[in-house]
N, CA, C, O and CB atoms as a CASP TS submission, in Angstrom:
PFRMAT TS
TARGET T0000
AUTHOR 0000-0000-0000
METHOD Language model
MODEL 1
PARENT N/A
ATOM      1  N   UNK     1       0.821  -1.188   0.000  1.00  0.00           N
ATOM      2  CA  UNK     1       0.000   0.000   0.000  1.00  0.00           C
ATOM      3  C   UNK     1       0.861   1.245   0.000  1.00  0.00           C
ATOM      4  O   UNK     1       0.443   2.262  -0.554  1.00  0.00           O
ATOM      5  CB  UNK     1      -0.932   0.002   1.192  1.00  0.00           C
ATOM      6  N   UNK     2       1.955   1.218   0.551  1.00  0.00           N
ATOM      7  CA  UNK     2       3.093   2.762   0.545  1.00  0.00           C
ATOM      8  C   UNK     2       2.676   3.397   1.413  1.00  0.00           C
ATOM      9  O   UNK     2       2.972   4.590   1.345  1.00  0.00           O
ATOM     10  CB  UNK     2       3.182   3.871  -0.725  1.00  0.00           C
ATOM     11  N   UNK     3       1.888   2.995   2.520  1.00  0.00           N
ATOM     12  CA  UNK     3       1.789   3.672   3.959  1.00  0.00           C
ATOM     13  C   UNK     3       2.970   3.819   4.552  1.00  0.00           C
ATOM     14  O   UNK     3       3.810   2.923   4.632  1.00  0.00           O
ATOM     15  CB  UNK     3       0.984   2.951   4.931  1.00  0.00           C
ATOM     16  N   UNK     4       3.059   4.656   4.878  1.00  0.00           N
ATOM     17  CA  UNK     4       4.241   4.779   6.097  1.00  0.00           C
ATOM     18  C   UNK     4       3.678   5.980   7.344  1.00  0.00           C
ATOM     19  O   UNK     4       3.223   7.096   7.096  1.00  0.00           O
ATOM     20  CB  UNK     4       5.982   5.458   5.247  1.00  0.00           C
ATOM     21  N   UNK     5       3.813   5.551   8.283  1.00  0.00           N
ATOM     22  CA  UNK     5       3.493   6.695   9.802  1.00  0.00           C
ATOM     23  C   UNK     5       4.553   7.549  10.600  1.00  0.00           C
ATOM     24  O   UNK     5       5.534   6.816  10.730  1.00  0.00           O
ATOM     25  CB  UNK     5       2.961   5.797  11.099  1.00  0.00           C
ATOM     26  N   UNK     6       4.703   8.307  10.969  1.00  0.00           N
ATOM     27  CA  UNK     6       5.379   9.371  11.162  1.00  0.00           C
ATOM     28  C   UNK     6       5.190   8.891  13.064  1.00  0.00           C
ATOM     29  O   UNK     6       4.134   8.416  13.481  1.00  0.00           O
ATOM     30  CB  UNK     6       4.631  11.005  10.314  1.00  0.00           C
ATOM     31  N   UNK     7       5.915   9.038  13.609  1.00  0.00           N
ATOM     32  CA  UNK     7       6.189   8.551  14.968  1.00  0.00           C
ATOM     33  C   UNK     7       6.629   9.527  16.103  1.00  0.00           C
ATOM     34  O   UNK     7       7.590  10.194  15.718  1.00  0.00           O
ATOM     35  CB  UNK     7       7.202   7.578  14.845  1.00  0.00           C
ATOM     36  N   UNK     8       6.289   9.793  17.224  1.00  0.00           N
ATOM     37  CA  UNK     8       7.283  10.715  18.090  1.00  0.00           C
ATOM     38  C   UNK     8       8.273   9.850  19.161  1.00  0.00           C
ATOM     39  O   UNK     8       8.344   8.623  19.235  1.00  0.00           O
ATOM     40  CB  UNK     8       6.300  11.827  19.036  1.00  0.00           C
ATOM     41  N   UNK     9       8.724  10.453  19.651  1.00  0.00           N
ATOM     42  CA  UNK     9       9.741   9.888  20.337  1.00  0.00           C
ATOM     43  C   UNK     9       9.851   8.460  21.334  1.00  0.00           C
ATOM     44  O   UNK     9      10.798   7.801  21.762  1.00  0.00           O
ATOM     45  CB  UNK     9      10.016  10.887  20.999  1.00  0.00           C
ATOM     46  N   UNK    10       8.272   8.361  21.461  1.00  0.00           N
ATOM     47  CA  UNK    10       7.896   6.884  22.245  1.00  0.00           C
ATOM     48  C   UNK    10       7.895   5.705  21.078  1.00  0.00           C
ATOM     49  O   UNK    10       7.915   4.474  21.096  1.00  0.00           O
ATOM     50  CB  UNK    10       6.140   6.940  23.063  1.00  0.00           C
ATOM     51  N   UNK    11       7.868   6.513  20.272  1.00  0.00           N
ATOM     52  CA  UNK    11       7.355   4.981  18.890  1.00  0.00           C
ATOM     53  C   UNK    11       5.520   5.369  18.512  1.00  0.00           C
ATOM     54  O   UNK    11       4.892   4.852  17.589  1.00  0.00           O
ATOM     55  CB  UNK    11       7.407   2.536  20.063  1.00  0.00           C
ATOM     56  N   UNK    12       5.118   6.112  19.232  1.00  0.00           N
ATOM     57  CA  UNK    12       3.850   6.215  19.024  1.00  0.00           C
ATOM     58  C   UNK    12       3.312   6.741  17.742  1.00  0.00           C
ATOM     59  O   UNK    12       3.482   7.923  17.442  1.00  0.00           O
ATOM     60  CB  UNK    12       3.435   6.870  19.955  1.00  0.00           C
ATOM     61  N   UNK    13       2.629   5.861  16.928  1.00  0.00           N
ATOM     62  CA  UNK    13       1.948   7.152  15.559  1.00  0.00           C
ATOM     63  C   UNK    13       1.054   7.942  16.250  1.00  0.00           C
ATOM     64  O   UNK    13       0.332   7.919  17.246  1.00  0.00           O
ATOM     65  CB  UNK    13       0.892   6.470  14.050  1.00  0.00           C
ATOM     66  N   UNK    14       1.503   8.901  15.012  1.00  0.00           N
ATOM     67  CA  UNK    14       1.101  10.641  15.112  1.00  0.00           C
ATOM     68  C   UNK    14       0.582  11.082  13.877  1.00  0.00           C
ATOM     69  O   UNK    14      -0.335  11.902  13.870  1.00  0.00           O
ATOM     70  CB  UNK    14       2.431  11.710  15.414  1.00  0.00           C
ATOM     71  N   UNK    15       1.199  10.504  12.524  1.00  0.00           N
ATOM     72  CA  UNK    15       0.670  11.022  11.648  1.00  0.00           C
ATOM     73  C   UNK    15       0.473   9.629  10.495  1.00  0.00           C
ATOM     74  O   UNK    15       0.395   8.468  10.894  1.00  0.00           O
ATOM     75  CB  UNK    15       1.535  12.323  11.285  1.00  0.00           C
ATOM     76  N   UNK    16       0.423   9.968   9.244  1.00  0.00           N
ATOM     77  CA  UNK    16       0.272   9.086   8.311  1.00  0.00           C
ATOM     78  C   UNK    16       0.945   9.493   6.683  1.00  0.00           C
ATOM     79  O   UNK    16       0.826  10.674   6.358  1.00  0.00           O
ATOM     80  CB  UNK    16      -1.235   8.873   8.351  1.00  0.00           C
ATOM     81  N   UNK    17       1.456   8.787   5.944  1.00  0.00           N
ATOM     82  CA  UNK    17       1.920   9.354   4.846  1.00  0.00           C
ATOM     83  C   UNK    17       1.464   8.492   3.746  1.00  0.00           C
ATOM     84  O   UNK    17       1.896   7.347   3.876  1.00  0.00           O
ATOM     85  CB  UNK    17       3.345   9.552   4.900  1.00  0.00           C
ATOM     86  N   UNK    18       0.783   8.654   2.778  1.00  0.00           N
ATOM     87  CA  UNK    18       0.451   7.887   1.512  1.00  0.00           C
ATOM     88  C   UNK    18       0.544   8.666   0.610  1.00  0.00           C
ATOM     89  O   UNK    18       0.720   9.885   0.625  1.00  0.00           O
ATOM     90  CB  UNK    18      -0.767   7.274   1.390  1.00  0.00           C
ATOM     91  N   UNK    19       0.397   7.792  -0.403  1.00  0.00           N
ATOM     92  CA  UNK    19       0.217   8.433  -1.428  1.00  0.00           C
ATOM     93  C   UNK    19      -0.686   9.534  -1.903  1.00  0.00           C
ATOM     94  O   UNK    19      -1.843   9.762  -1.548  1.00  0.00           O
ATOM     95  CB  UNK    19       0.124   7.712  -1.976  1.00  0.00           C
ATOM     96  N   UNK    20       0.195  10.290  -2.930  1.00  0.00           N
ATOM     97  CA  UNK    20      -0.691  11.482  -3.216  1.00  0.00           C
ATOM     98  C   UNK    20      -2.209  10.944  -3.857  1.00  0.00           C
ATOM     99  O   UNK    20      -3.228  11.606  -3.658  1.00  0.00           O
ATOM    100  CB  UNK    20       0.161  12.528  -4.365  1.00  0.00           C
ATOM    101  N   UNK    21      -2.221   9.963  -4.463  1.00  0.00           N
ATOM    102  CA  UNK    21      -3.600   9.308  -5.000  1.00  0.00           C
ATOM    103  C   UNK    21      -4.173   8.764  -4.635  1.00  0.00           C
ATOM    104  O   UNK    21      -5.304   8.645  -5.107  1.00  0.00           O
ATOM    105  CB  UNK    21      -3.763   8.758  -5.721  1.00  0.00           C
ATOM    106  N   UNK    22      -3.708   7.988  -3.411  1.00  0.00           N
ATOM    107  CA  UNK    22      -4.677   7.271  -2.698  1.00  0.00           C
ATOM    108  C   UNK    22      -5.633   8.249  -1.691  1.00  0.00           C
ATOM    109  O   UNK    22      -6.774   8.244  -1.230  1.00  0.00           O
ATOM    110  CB  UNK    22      -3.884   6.163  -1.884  1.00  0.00           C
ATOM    111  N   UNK    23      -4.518   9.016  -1.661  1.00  0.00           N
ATOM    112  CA  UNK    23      -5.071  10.427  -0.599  1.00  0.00           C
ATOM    113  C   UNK    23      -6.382  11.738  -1.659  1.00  0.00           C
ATOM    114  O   UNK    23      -7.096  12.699  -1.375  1.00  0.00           O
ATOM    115  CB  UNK    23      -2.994  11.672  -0.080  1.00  0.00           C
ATOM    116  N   UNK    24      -6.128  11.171  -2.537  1.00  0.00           N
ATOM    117  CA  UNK    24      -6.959  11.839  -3.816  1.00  0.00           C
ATOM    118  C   UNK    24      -8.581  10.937  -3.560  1.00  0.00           C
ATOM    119  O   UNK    24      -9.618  11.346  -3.038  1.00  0.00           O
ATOM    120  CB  UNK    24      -5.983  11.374  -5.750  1.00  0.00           C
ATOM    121  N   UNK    25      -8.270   9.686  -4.125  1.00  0.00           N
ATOM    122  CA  UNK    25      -9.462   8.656  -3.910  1.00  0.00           C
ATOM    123  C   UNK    25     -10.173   8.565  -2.360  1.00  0.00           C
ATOM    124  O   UNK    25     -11.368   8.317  -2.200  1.00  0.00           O
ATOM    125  CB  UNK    25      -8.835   7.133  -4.261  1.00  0.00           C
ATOM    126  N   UNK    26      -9.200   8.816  -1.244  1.00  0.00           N
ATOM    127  CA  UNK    26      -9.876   9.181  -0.345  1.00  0.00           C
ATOM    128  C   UNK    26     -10.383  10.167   0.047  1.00  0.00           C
ATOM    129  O   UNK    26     -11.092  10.044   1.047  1.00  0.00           O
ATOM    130  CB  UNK    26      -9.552   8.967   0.233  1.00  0.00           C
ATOM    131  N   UNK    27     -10.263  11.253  -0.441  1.00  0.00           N
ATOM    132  CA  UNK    27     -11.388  12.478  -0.091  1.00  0.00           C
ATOM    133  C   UNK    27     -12.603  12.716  -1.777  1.00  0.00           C
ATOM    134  O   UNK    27     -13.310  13.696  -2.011  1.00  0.00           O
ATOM    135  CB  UNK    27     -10.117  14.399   0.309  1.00  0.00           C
ATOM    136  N   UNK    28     -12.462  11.610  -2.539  1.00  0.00           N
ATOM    137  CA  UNK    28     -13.647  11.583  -3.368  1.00  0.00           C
ATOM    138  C   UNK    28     -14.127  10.386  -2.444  1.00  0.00           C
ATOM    139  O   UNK    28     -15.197  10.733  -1.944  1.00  0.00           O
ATOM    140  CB  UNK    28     -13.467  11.344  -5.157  1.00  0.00           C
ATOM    141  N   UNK    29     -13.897   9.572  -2.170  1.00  0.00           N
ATOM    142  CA  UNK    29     -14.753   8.584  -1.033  1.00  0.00           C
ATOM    143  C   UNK    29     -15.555   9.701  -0.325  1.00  0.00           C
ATOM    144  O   UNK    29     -16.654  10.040  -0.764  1.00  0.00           O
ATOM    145  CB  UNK    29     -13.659   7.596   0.248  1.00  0.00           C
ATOM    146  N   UNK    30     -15.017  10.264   0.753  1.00  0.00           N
ATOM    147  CA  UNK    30     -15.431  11.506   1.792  1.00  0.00           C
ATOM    148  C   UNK    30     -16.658  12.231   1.310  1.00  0.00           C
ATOM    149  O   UNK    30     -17.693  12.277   1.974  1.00  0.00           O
ATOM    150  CB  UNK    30     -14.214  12.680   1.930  1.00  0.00           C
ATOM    151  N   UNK    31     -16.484  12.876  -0.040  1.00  0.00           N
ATOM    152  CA  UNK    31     -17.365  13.732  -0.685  1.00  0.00           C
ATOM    153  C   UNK    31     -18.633  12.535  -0.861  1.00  0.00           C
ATOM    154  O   UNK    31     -19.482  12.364   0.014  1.00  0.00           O
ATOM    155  CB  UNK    31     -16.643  14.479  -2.203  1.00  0.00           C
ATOM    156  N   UNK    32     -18.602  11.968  -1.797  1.00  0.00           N
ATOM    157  CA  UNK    32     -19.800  10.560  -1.910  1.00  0.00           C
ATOM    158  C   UNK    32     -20.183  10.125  -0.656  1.00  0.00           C
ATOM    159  O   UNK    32     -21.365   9.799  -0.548  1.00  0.00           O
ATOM    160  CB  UNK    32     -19.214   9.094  -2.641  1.00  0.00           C
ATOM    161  N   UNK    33     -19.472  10.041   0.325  1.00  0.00           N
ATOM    162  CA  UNK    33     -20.676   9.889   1.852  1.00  0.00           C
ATOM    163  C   UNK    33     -20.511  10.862   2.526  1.00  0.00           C
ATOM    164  O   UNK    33     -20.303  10.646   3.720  1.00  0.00           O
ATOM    165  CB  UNK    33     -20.524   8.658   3.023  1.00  0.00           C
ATOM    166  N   UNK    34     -20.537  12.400   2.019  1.00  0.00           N
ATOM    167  CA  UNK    34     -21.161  12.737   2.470  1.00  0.00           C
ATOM    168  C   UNK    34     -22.434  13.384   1.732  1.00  0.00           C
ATOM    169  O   UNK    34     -23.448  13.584   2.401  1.00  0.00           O
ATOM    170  CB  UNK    34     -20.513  13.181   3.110  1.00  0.00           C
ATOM    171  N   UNK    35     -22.408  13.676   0.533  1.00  0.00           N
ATOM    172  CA  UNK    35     -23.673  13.983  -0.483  1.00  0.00           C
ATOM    173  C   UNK    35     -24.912  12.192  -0.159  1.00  0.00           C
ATOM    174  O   UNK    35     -26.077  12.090  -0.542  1.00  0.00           O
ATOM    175  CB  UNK    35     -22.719  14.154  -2.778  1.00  0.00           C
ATOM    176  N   UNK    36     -24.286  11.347   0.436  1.00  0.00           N
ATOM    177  CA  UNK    36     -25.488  10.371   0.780  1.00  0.00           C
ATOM    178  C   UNK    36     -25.772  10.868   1.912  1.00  0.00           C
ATOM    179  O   UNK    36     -26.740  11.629   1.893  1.00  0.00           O
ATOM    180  CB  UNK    36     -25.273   8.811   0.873  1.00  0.00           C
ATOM    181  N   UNK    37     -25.254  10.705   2.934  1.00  0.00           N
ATOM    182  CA  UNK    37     -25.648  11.744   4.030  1.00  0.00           C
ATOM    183  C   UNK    37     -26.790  12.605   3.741  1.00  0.00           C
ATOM    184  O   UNK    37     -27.974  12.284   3.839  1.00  0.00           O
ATOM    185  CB  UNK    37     -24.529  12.665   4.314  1.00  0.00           C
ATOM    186  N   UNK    38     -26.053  14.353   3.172  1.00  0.00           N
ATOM    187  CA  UNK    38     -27.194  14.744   2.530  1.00  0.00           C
ATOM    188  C   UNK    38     -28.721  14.562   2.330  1.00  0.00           C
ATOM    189  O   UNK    38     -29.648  15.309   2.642  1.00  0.00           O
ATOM    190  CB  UNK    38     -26.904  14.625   1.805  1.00  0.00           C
ATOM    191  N   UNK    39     -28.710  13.191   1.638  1.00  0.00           N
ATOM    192  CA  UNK    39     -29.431  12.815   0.854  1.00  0.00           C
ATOM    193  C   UNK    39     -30.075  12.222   1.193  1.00  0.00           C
ATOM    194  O   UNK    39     -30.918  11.914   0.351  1.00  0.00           O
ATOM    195  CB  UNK    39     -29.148  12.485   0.118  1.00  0.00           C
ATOM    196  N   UNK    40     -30.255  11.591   2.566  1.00  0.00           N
ATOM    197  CA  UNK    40     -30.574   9.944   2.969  1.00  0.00           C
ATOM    198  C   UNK    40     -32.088  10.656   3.146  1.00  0.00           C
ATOM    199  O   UNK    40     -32.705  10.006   2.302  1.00  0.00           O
ATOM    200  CB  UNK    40     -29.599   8.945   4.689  1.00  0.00           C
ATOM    201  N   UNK    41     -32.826  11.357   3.578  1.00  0.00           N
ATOM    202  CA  UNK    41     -33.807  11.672   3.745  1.00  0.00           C
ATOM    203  C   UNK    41     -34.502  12.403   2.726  1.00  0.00           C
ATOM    204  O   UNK    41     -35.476  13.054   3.104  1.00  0.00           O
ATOM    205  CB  UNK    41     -33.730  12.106   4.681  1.00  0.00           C
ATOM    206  N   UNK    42     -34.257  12.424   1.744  1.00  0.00           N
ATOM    207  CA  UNK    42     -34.794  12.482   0.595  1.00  0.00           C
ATOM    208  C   UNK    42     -35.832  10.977  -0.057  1.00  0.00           C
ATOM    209  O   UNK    42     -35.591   9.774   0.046  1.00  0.00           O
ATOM    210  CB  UNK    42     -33.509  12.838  -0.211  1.00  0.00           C
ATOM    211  N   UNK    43     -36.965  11.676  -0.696  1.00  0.00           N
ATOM    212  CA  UNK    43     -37.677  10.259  -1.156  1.00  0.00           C
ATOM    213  C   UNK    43     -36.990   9.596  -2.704  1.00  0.00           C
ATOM    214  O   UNK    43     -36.350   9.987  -3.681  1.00  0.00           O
ATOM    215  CB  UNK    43     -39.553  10.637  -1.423  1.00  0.00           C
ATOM    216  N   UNK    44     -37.677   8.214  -2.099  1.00  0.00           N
ATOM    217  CA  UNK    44     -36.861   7.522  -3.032  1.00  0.00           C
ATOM    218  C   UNK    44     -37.796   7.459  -4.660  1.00  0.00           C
ATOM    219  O   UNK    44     -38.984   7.761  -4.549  1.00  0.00           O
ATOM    220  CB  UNK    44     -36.515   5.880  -2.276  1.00  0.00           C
ATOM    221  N   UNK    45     -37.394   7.156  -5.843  1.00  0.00           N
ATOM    222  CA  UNK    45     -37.592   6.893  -6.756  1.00  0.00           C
ATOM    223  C   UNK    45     -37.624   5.570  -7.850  1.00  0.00           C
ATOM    224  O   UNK    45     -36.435   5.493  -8.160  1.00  0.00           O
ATOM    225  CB  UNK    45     -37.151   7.568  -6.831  1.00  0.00           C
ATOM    226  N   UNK    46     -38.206   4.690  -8.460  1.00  0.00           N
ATOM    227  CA  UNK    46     -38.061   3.797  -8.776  1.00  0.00           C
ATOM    228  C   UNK    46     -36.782   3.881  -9.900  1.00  0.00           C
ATOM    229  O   UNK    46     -36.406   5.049  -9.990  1.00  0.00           O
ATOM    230  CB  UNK    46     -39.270   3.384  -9.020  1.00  0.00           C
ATOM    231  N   UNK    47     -36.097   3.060 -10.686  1.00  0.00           N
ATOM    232  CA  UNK    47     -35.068   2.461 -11.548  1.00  0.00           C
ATOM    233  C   UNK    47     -35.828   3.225 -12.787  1.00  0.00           C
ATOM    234  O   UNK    47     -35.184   3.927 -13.566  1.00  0.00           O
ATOM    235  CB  UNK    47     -34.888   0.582 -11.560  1.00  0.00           C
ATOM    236  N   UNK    48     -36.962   3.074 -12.889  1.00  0.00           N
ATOM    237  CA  UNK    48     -37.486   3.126 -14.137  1.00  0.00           C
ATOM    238  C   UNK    48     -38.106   5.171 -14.088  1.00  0.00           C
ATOM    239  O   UNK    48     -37.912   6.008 -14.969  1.00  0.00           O
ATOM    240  CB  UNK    48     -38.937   1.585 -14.267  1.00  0.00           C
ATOM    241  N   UNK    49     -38.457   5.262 -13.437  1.00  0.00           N
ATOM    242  CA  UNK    49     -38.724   6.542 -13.134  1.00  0.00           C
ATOM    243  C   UNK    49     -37.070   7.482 -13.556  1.00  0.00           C
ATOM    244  O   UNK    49     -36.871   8.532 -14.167  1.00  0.00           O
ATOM    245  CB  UNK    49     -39.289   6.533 -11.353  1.00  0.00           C
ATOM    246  N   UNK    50     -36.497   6.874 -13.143  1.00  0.00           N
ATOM    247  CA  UNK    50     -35.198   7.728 -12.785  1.00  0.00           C
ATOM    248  C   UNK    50     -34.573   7.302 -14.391  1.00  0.00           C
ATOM    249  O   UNK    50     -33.714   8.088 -14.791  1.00  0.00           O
ATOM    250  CB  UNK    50     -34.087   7.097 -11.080  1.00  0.00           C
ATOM    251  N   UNK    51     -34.863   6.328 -15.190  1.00  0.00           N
ATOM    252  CA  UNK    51     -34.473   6.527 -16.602  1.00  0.00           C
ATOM    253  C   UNK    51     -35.161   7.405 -16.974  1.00  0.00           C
ATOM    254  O   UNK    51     -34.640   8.514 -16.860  1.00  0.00           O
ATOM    255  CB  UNK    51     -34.557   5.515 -17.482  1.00  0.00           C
ATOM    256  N   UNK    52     -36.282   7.380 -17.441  1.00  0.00           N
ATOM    257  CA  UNK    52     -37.513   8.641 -17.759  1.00  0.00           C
ATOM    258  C   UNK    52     -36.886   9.662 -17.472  1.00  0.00           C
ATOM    259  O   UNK    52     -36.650  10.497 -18.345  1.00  0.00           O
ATOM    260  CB  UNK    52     -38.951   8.715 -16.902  1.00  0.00           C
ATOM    261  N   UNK    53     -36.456   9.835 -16.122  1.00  0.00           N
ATOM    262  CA  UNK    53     -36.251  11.206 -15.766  1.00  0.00           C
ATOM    263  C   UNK    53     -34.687  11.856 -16.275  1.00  0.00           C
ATOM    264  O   UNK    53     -34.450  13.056 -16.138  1.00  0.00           O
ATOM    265  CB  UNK    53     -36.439  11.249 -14.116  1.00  0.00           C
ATOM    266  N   UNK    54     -33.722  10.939 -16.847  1.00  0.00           N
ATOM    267  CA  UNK    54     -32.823  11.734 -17.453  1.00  0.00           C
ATOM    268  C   UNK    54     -32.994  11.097 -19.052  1.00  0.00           C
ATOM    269  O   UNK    54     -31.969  11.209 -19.725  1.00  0.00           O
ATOM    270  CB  UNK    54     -31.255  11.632 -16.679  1.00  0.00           C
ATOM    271  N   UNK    55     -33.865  10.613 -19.557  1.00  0.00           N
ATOM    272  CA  UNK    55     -34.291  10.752 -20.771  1.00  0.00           C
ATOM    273  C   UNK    55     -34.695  12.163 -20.664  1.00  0.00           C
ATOM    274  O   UNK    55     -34.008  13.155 -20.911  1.00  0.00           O
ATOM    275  CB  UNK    55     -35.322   9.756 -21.202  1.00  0.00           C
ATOM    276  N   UNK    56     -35.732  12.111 -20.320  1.00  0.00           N
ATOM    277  CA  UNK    56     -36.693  13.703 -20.249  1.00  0.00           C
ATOM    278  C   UNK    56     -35.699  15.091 -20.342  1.00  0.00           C
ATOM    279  O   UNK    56     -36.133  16.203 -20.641  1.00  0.00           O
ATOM    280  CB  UNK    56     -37.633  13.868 -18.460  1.00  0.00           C
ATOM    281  N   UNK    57     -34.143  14.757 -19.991  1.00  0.00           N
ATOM    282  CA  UNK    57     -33.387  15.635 -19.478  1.00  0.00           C
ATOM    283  C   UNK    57     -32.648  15.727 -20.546  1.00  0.00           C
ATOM    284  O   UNK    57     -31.998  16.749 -20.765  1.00  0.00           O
ATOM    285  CB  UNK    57     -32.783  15.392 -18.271  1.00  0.00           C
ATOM    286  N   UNK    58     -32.636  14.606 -21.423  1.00  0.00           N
ATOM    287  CA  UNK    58     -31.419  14.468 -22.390  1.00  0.00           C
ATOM    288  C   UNK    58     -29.824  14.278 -21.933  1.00  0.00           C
ATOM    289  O   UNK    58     -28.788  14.748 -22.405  1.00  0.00           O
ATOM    290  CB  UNK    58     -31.446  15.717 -23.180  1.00  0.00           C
ATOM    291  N   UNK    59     -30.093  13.340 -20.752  1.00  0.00           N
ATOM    292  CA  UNK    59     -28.704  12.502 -20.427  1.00  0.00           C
ATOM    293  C   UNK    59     -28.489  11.236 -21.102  1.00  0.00           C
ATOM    294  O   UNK    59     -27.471  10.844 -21.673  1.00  0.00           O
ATOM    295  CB  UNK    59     -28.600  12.123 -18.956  1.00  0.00           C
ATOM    296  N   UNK    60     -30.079  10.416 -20.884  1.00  0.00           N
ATOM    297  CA  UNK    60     -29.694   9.191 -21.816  1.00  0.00           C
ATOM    298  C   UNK    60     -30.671   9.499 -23.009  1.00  0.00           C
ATOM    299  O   UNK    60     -31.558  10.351 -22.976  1.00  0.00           O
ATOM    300  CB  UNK    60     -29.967   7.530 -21.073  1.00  0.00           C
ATOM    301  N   UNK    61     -30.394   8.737 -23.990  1.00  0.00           N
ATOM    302  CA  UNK    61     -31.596   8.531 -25.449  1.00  0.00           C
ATOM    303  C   UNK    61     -32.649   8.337 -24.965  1.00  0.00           C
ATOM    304  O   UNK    61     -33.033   7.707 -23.980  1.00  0.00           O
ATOM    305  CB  UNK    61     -31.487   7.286 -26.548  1.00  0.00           C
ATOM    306  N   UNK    62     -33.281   9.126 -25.984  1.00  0.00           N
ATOM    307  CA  UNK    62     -34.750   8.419 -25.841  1.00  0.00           C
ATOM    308  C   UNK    62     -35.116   7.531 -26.547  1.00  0.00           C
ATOM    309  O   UNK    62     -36.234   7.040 -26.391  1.00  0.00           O
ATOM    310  CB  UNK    62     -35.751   9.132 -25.988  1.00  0.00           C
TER
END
């Protein structure tokens, strides 16, 4: 994984070091729960409704 932890003088971790991309993919993780968050109380919609509804929009073909 290319973790490595940053330590103080007991041996104790303190910090964390990864990669710049993994550290990328983890704050688009972050963002996606938290827009569900957001969201969770919002009503739900069926599969088929929700094609319709970006047909109607001109995301997918009609």
């Amino acid at each position: 994984m290319g973790t490595q932890y940053v330590t103080d003088d007991t041996g104790k971790k303190t910090a964390v070091l990864l990669p710049i991309e993994q550290y990328e993919r983890l704050l688009e993780d972050l963002a996606d729960l938290a827009a569900i968050a957001e969201r969770r109380n919002e009503p739900t919609i069926s599969h088929e409704e929700m094609v319709e509804e970006l047909k109607r929009d001109g995301l997918l073909p009609a």
